[in-house]
C-alpha positions in Angstrom: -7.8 -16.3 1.3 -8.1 -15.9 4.9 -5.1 -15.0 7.0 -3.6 -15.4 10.3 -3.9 -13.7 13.4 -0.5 -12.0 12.4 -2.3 -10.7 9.5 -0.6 -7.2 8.1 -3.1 -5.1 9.6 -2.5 -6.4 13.3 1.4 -6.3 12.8 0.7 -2.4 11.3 -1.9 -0.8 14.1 0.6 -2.9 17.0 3.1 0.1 15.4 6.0 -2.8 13.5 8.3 -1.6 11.4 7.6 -2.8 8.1 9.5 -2.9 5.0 7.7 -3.6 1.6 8.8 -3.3 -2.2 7.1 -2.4 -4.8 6.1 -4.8 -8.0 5.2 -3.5 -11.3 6.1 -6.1 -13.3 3.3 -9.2 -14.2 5.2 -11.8 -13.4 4.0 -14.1 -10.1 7.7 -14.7 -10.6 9.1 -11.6 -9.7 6.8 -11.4 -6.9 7.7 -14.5 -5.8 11.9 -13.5 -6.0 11.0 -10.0 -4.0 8.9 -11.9 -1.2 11.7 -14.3 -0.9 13.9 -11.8 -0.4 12.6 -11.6 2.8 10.4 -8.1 3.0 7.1 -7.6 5.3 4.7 -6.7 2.2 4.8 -6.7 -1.5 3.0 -3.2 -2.7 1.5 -5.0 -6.0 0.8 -1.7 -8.2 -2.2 -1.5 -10.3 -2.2 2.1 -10.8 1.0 2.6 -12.8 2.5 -1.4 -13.4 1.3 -3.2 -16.8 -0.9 -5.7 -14.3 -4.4 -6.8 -14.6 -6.2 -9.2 -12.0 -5.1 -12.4 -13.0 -1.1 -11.3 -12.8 -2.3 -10.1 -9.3 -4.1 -13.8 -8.3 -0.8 -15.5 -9.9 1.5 -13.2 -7.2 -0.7 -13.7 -4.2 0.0 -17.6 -5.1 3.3 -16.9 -5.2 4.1 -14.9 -2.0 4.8 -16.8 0.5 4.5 -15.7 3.8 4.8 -11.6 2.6 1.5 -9.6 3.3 0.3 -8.6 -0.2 -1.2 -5.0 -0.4 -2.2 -4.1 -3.9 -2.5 -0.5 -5.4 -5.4 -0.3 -7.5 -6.0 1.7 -10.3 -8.2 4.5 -8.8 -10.2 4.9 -5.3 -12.9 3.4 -7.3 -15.5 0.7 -5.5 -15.3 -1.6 -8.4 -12.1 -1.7 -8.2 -11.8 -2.0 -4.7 -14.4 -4.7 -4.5 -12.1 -6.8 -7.0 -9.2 -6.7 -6.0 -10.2 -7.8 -2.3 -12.5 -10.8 -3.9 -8.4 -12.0 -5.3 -7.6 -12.5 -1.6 -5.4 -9.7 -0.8 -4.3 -8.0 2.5 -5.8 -4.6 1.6 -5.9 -2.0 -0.8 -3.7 0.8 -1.3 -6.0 3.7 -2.7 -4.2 6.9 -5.1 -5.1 10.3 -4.5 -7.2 10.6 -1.4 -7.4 14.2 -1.2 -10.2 14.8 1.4 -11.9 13.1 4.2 -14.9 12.8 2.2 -12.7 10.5 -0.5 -11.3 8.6 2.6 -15.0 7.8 3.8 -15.8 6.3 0.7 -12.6 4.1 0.1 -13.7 2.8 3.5 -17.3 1.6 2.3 -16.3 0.3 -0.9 -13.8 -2.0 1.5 -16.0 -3.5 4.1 -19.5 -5.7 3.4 -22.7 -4.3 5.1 -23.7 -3.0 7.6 -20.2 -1.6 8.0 -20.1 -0.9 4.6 -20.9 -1.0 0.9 -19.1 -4.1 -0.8 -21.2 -6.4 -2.6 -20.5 -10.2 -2.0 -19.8 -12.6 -4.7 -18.0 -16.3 -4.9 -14.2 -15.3 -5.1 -10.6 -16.4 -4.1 -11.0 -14.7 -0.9 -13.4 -17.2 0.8 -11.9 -20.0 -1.4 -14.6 -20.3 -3.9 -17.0 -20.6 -1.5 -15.6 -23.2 1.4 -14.8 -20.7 3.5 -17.3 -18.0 3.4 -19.1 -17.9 6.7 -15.3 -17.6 8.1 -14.1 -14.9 5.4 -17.5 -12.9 6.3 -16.6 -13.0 10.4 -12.4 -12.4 9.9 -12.7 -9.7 7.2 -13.4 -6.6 9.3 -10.6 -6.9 11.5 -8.1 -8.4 8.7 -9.1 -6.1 5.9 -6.4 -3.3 5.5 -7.4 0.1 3.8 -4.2 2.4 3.2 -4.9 5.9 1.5 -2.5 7.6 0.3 -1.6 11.3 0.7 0.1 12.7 -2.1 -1.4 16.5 -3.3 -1.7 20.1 -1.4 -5.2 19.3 -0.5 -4.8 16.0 1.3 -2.1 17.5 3.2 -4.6 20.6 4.3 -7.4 17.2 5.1 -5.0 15.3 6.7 -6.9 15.2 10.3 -10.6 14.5 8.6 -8.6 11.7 6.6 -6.4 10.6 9.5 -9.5 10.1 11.3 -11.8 8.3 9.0 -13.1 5.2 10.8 -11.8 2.1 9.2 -8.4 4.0 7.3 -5.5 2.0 9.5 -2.7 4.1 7.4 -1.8 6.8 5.4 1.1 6.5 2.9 3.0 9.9 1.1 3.4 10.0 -2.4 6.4 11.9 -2.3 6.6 12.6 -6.0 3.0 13.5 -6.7 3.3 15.8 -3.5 6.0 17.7 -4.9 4.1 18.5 -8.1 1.3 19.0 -6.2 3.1 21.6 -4.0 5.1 22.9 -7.7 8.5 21.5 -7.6 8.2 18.2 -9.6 11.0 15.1 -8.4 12.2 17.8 -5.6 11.5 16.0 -2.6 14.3 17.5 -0.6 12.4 21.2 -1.1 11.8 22.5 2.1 7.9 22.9 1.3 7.5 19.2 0.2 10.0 18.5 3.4 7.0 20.7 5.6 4.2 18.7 4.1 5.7 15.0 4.6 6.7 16.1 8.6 2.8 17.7 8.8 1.6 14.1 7.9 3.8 12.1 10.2 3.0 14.8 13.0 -0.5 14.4 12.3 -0.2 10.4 12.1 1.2 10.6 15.8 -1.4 13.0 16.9 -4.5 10.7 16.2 -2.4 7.2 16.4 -2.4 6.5 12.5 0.7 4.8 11.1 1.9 7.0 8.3 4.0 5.3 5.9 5.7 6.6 2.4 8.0 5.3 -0.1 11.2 6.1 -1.5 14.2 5.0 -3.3 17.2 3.8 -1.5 18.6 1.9 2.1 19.7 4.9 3.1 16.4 7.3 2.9 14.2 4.1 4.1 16.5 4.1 7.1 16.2 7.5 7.6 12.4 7.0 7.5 12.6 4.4 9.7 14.5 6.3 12.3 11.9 8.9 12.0 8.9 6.9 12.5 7.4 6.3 9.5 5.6 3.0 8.6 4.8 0.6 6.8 7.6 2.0 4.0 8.5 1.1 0.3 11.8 0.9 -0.7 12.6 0.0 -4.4 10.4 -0.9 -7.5 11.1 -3.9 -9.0 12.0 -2.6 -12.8 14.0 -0.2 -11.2 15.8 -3.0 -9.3 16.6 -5.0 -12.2 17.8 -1.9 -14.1 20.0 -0.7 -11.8 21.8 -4.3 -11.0 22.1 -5.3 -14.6 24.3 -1.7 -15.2 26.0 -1.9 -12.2 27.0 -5.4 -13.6 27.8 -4.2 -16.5 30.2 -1.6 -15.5 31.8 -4.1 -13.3 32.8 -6.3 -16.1 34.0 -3.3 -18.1 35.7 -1.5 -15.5 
């Protein structure tokens, strides 16, 4: 649907801090319980979580006033197309591991002559209603994340940085770490290098550069550092940890 002037890309280029969680789960319920929560975007995730397009409608209904920016499967333009036709905030695009891949997440984004997007009735426009004003608000409410999470994108970073039309880059801070040969060890002081090349290079062209991770305390740390928009938490992982901790607590 369309979105208000303080639509997640605005509140992301004006440099906010913002605080998302991830959802994996398809249930517009457990979207709904996460937005509620009080967190500036919902990363709705389409490349690992069980969700097709209709649980990804039924959370945007259910989201309240959090920005919703949904992973999709692949940097793929079909994909892309879709899931912006369901009236979501942006697209969060896996793997961008060269300027080249950047470019064409960008065109697969953004209807002609920008772009490449094909038009069809959708959600977006609200079936139809509101199309002349979807087609006139969607370039400057359309948000296109990449994210940077491999040895090569980290060697592109300034050709993807700088792709017209890519307002952020988010690390994948596990993938990186294979990537760089030291699976789950994010602390390594080569991963370490590659996530500070990306933020320096984010403040060097004036490119938010987000990432996720795990805990308060890392997100803070983040935070402190300069990184935005960031990820904290996946829901599954949420639930699992509360229910042991509960658990425990009855035992104990």
């Amino acid at each position: 649907m369309a979105v208000s002037p303080q639509s997640f890309r605005a509140r992301l280029r004006a440099g906010e801090p913002l605080i998302g969680s991830i959802v994996t789960m398809p249930l517009a319920g457990i979207a709904e319980i996460v937005a509620d929560a009080g967190f500036d975007w919902l990363w709705i995730d389409m490349e690992h979580g069980p969700l097709d397009l209709l649980h990804v409608e039924a959370m945007l209904r259910a989201k309240g006033g959090a920005a919703a920016i949904v992973r999709a499967p692949a940097n793929d333009p079909v994909w892309i197309k879709r899931i912006l036709d369901t009236g979501a905030d942006g697209v969060l695009l896996p793997h961008v591991d060269g300027g080249a891949e950047a470019r064409a997440a960008v065109d697969a984004a953004f209807y002609p002559p920008r772009g490449q997007r094909s038009f069809g009735v959708s959600r977006a426009h609200g079936y139809g209603p509101r199309m002349n004003e979807y087609l006139e608000s969607s370039p400057d409410e359309t948000t296109v994340m990449v994210q940077i999470e491999s040895a090569a994108a980290v060697r592109d970073i300034d050709a993807i940085l700088t792709t017209d039309g890519v307002d952020a880059a988010v690390i994948g801070p596990f993938d990186l770490s294979g990537s760089l040969g030291h699976l789950g060890d994010i602390t390594h002081p080569q991963v370490q290098g590659a996530i500070d090349a990306v933020l320096a290079a984010g403040k060097r062209h004036g490119v938010p550069v987000g990432i996720f991770c795990g805990s308060a305390e890392l997100a803070r740390g983040y935070l402190a550092r300069g990184f935005s928009p960031i990820a904290v938490g996946v829901d599954s992982m949420l639930l699992a940890a509360a229910a042991r901790e509960l658990r425990q607590s009855v035992k104990s």
